[in-house]
N, C-alpha and C positions, 0 to 999 in steps of 0.2 A: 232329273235323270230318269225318273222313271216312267214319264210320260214318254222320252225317246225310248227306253227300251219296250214298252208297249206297242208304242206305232211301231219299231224296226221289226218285232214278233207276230204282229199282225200282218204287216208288208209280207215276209217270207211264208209264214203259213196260205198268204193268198197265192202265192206263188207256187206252191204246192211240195214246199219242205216238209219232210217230217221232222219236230221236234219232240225232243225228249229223250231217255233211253231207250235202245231199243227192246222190245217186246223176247220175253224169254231169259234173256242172258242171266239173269240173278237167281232163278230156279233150276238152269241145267245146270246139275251135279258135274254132267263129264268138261264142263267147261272150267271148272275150278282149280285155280295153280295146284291143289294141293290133291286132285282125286288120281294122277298116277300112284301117289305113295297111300292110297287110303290101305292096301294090306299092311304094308308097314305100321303106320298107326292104329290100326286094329288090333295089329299084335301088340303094340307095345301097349297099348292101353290093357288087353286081358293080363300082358306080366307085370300091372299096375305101377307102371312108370309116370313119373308125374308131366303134367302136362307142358309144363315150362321146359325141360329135359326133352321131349319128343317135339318141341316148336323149336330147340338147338339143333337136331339131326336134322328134322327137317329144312332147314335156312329159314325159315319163315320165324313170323311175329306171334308170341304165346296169345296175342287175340283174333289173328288171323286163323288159328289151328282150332281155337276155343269154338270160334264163329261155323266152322269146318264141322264141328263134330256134330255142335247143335243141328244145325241145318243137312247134313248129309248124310253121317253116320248115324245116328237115333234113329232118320225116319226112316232107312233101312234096314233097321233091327226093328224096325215096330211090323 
């Protein structure tokens, strides 16, 4: 199996696909489901609501919000 998916990856790259994710998408902040509500979670984090409770208002996943803060809001407070 893996010698076909090799050749089939090598075929398309010759062809002149680009593979892989594309370039950017995981470091733009404004592309993230969650950066319309970042004042929202900004506030609710300074009126020290727990995180689990702010990924219930928001809809989202307590690791999706978790993931959110690390990467978006920290490094705009730094």
């Amino acid at each position: 199996i893996s010698q076909r998916t090799r050749e089939a990856l090598a075929r398309k790259k010759a062809e002149g696909v680009v593979l892989g994710r594309p370039k950017g998408r995981k470091t733009a902040p404004e592309k993230h489901k969650l950066y319309p509500k970042r004042e929202l979670i900004r506030g609710l984090l300074a009126e020290k609501v727990s995180k689990r409770q702010i990924a219930k208002i928001c809809k989202c996943d307590r690791n999706t919000l978790a993931r959110y803060i690390k990467e978006v809001i920290e490094k705009e407070a730094c």
